[in-house]
C-alpha positions as CSV (number, residue, x, y, z in Angstrom):
1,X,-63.5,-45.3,-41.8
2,X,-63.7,-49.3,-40.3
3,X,-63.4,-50.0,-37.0
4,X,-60.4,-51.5,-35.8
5,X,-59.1,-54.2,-33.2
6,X,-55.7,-54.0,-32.2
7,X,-54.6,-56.4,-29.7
8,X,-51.7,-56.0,-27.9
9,X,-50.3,-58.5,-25.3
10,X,-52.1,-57.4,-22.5
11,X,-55.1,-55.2,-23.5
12,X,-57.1,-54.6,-27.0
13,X,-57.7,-51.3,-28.4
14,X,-60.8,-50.5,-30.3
15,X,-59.4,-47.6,-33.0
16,X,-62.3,-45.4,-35.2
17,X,-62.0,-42.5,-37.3
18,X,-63.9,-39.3,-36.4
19,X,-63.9,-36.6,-39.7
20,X,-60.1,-37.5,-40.8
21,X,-58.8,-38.6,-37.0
22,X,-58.1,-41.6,-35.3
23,X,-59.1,-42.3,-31.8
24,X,-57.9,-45.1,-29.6
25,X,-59.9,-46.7,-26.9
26,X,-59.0,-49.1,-24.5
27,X,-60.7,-52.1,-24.1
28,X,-60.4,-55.3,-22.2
29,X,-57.1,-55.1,-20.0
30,X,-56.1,-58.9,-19.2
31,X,-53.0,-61.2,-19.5
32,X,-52.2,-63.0,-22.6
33,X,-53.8,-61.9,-25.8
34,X,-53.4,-64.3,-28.3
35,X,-55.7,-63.2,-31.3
36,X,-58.8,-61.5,-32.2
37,X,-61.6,-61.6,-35.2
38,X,-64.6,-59.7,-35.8
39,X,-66.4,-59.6,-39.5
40,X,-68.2,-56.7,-41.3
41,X,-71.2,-58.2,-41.2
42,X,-71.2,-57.8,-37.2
43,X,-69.0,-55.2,-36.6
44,X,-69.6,-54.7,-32.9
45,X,-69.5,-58.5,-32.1
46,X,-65.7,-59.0,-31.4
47,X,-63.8,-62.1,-30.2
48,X,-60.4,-62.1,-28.3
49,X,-58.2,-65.5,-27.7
50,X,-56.7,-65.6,-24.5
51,X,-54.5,-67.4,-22.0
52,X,-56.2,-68.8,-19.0
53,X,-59.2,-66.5,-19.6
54,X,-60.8,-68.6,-22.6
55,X,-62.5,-67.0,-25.3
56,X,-63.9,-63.1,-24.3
57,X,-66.7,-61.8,-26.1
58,X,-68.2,-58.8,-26.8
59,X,-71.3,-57.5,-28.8
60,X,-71.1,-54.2,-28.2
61,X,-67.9,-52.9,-29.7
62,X,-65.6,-53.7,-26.7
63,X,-67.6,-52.2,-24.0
64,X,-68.6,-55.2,-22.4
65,X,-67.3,-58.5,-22.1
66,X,-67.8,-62.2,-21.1
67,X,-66.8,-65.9,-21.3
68,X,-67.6,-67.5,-24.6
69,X,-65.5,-70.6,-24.6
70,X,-63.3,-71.8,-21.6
71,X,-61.0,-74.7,-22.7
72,X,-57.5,-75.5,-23.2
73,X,-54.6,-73.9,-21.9
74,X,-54.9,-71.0,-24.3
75,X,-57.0,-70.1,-27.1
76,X,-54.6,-69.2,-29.7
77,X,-56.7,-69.1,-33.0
78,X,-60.3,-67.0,-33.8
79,X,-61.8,-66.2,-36.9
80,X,-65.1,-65.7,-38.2
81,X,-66.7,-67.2,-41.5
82,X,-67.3,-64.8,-44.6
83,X,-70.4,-66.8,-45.5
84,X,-72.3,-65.9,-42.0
85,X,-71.1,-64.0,-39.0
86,X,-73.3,-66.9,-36.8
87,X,-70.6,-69.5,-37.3
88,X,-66.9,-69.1,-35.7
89,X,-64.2,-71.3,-35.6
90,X,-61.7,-71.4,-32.8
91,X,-58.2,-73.1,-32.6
92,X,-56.6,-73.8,-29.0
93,X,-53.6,-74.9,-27.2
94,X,-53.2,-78.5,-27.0
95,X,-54.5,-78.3,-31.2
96,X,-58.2,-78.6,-30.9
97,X,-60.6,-77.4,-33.2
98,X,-63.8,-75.6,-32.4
99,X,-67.3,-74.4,-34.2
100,X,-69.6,-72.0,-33.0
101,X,-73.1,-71.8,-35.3
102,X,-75.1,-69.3,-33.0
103,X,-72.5,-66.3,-32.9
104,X,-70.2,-68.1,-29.7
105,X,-73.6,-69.2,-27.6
106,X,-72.5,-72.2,-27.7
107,X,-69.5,-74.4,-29.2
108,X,-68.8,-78.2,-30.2
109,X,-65.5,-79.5,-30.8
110,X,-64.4,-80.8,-34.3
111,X,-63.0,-84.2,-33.6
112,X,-60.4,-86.3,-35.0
113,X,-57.5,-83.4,-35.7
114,X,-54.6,-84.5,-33.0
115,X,-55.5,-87.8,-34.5
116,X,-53.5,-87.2,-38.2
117,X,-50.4,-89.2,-38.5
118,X,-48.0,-85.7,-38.7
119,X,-49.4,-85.1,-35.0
120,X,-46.6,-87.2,-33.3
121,X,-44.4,-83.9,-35.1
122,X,-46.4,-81.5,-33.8
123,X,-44.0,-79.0,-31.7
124,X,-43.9,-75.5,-30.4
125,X,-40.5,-74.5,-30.0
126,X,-40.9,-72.4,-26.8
127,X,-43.0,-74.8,-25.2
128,X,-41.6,-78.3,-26.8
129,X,-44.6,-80.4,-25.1
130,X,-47.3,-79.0,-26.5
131,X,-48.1,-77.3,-29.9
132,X,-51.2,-74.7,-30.8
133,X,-53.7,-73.9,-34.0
134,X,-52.0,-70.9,-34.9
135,X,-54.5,-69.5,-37.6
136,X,-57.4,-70.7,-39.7
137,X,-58.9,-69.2,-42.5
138,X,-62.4,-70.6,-44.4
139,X,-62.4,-71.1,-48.2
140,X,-64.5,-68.0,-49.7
141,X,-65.8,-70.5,-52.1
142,X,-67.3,-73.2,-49.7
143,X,-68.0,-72.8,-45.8
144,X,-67.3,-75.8,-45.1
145,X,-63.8,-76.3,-46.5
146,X,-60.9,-74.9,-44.0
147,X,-57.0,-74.3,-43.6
148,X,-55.9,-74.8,-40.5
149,X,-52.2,-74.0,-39.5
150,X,-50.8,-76.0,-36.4
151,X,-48.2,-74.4,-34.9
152,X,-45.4,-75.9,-35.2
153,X,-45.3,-78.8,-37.6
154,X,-48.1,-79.2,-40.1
155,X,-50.8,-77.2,-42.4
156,X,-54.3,-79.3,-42.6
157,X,-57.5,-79.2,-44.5
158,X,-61.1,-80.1,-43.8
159,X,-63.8,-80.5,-46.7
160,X,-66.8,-80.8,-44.5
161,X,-66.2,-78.5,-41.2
162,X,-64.1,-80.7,-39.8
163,X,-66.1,-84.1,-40.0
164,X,-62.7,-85.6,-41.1
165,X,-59.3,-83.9,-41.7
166,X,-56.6,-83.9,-44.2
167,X,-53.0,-84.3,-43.4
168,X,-50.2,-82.3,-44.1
169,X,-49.4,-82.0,-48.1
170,X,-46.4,-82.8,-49.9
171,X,-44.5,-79.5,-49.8
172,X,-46.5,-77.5,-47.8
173,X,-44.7,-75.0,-45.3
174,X,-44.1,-76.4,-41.6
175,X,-44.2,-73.6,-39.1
176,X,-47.5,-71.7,-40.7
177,X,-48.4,-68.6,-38.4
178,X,-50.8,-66.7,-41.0
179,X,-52.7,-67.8,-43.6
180,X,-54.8,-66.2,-46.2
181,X,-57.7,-67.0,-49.0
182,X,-59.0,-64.3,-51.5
183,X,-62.4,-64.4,-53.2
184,X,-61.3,-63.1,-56.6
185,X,-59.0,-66.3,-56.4
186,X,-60.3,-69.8,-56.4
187,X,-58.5,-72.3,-55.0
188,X,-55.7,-70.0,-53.8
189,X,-53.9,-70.2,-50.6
190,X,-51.5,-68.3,-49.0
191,X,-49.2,-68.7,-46.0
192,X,-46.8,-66.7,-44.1
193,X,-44.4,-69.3,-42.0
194,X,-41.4,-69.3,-40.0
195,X,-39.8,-71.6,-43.0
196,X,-40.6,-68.7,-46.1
197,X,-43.5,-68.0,-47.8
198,X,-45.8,-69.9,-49.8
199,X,-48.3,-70.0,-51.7
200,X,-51.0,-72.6,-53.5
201,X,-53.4,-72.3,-56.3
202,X,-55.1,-75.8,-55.9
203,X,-56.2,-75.9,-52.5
204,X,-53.5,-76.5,-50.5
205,X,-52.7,-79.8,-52.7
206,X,-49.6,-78.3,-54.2
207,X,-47.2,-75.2,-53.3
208,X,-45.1,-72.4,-54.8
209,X,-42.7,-70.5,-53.0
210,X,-41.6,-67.3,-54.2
211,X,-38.8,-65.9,-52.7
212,X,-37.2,-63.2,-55.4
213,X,-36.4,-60.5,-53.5
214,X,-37.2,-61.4,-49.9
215,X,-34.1,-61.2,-47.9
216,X,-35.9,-62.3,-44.7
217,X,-37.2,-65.4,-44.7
218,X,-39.1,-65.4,-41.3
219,X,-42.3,-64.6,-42.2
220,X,-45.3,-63.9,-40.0
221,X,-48.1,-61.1,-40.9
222,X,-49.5,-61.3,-44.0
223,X,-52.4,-59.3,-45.8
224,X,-53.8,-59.5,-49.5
225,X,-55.6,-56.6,-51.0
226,X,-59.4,-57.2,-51.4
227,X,-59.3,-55.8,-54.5
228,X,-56.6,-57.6,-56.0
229,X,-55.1,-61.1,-55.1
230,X,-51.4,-60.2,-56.5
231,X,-51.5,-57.5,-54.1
232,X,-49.1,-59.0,-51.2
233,X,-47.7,-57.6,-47.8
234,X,-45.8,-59.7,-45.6
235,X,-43.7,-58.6,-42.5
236,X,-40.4,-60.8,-42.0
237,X,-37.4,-61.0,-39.7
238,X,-34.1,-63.1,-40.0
239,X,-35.3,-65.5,-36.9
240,X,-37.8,-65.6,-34.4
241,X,-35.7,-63.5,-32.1
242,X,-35.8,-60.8,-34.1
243,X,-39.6,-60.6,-35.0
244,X,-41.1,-61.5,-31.6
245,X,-38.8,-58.9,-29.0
246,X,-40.1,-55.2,-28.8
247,X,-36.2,-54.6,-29.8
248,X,-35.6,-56.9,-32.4
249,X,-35.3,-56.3,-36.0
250,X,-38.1,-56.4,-38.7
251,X,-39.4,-55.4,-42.3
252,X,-42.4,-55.4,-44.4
253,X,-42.4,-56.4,-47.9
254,X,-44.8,-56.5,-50.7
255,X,-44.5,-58.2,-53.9
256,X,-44.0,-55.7,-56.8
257,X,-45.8,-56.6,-60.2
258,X,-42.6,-58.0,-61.8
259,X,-43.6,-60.9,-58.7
260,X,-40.6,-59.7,-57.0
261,X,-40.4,-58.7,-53.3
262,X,-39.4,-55.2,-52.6
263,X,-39.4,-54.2,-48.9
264,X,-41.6,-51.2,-48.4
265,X,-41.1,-49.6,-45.4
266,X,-41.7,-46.0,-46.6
267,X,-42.8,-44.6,-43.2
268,X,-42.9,-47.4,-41.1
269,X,-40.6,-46.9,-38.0
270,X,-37.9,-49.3,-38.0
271,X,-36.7,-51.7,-39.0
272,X,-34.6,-51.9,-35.4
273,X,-36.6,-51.3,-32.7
274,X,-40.1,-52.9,-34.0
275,X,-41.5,-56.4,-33.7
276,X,-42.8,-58.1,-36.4
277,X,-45.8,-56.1,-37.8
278,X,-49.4,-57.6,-37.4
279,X,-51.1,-56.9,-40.8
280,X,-54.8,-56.9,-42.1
281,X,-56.4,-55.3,-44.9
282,X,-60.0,-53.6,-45.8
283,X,-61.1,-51.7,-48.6
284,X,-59.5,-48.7,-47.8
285,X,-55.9,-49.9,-47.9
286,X,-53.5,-52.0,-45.8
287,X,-52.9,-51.8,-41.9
288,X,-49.4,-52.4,-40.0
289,X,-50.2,-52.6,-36.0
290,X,-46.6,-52.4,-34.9
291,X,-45.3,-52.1,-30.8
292,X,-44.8,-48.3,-32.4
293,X,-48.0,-47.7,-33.4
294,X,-50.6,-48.6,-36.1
295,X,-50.7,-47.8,-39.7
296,X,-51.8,-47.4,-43.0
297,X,-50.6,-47.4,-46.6
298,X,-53.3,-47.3,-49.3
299,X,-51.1,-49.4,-51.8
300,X,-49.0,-51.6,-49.3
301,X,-45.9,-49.5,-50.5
302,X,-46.1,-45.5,-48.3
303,X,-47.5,-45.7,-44.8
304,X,-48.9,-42.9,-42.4
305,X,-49.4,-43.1,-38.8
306,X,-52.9,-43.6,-37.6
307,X,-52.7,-43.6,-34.1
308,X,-53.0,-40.0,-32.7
309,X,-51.1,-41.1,-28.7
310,X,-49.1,-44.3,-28.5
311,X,-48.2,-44.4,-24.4
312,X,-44.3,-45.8,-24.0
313,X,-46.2,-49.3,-21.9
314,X,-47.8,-49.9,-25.8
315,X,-43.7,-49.9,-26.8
316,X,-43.0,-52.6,-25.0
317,X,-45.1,-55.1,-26.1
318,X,-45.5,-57.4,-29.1
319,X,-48.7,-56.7,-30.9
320,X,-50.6,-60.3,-30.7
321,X,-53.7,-59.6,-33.6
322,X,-54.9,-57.2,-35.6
323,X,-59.1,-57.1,-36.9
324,X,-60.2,-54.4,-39.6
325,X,-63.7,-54.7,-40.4
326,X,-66.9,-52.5,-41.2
């Protein structure tokens, strides 16, 4: 079984399997979660965002922690590269780009990003002054070639770790909040955003947007299956309201082989009463972190319940990130 992150808005839960049953562990109880990465390759080194707490590391599985990176208002965006679990890229709030090449030791800004000409756009609606990375994913095919989603107002690009940066494209989606790659895939780009769905087979230069079947076009988790890049999930609301309130409204969908979306929420809880779902996948299926529990579904269409206790506190909250590695 992997080990699993789950962040919640206010504490992180590390999640293993023992024999066939899951057990929840608390970890790392603090204000604010805003994301969290770890990679196979260094399963017990995990990295939280947070607000006013920086960057929190651990590299022992959640046990311990400290200050990796203390900057910005909030750290809203981790990730770490598939080429080498030494290098990690972080994404704060004002939009600032960071690279660690030493496993978070130490960190140097990528410059020139709040520079682009789409910056004087950049807006988070909730906060209208100020504006966040909201994800960024590295191209399987070259380390140095990123996607980085600003939230709200623009989707960018860097071809050499973020010497220089690409603007917005033609077409692409505004409001990005996840965004995916696939290895099998070259070239392939995917993106969950508050605007629909989208994806590109060029590198970002030029965008599709299917839509068949996907009645709920705010979008927000979004996981590919490993062994398949057709292999789609996405969870969707009719607004923001509705995804991002512990009482709101929310589905999951993946994309059938026809290409058409087909909600599959085959035994999810739902879909009044649950957030948006957080989604990740691994080699042994898809995973749903929900404010009513985690789950999985081995094909993205049936899901079971993971989580063996899910206190009523954990029901309340909106889950914030979601890491499945080892």
């Amino acid at each position: 079984m992997p080990t699993i992150y789950a962040a919640l808005d206010d504490r992180l839960l590390v999640i293993d399997g023992e024999g066939e049953e899951w057990l929840e562990h608390e970890r790392l109880v603090t204000n604010d979660l805003e994301c969290v990465a770890s990679a196979t390759g260094a399963a017990d080194r995990v990295f939280v965002g947070t607000v006013g707490e920086g960057l929190q590391r651990s590299t022992d599985g959640g046990d311990a922690w400290e200050t990796s990176l203390h900057i910005g208002d909030r750290v809203t965006a981790v990730t770490v590269s598939p080429h080498d679990p030494e290098t990690v890229w972080v994404g704060t709030e004002p939009s600032r780009v960071y690279r660690s090449t030493d496993g978070g030791e130490s960190w140097e800004e990528r410059p020139g990003l709040a520079d682009l000409p789409s910056a004087e756009r950049w807006s988070f609606p909730p906060r209208p002054d100020t504006h966040h990375v909201r994800w960024i994913v590295v191209d399987p095919d070259d380390p140095d070639r990123l996607y980085v989603a600003i939230e709200a107002g623009a989707l960018v690009r860097t071809d050499d770790a973020g010497e220089t940066w690409q603007d917005h494209p033609q077409g692409g989606r505004r409001d990005n909040h996840t965004l995916r790659t696939h290895p099998d895939a070259p070239g392939r780009v995917y993106t969950a955003a508050g605007d629909g769905y989208a994806e590109s087979t060029d590198g970002g230069d030029t965008w599709s947007y299917p839509q068949d079947g996907l009645d709920h076009r705010y979008v927000w988790g979004l996981a590919v299956d490993p062994a398949d890049p057709d292999a789609v999930v996405v969870s969707a609301a009719s607004g923001a309201y509705a995804a991002h309130d512990p009482d709101g409204t929310s589905y999951v969908y993946q994309r059938s082989d026809s290409g058409a979306w087909e909600q599959a929420m085959d035994g999810l809880p739902g879909p009044e009463g649950i957030a948006r779902a957080v989604l990740d996948a691994h080699a042994t299926g898809f995973y749903a972190l929900t404010n009513q529990g985690l789950y999985h579904s081995g094909d993205g269409w049936g899901w079971e319940l993971c989580t063996l206790s899910w206190p009523s506190e954990y029901r309340h909250q909106v889950p914030s990130g979601l890491a499945v590695v080892g």
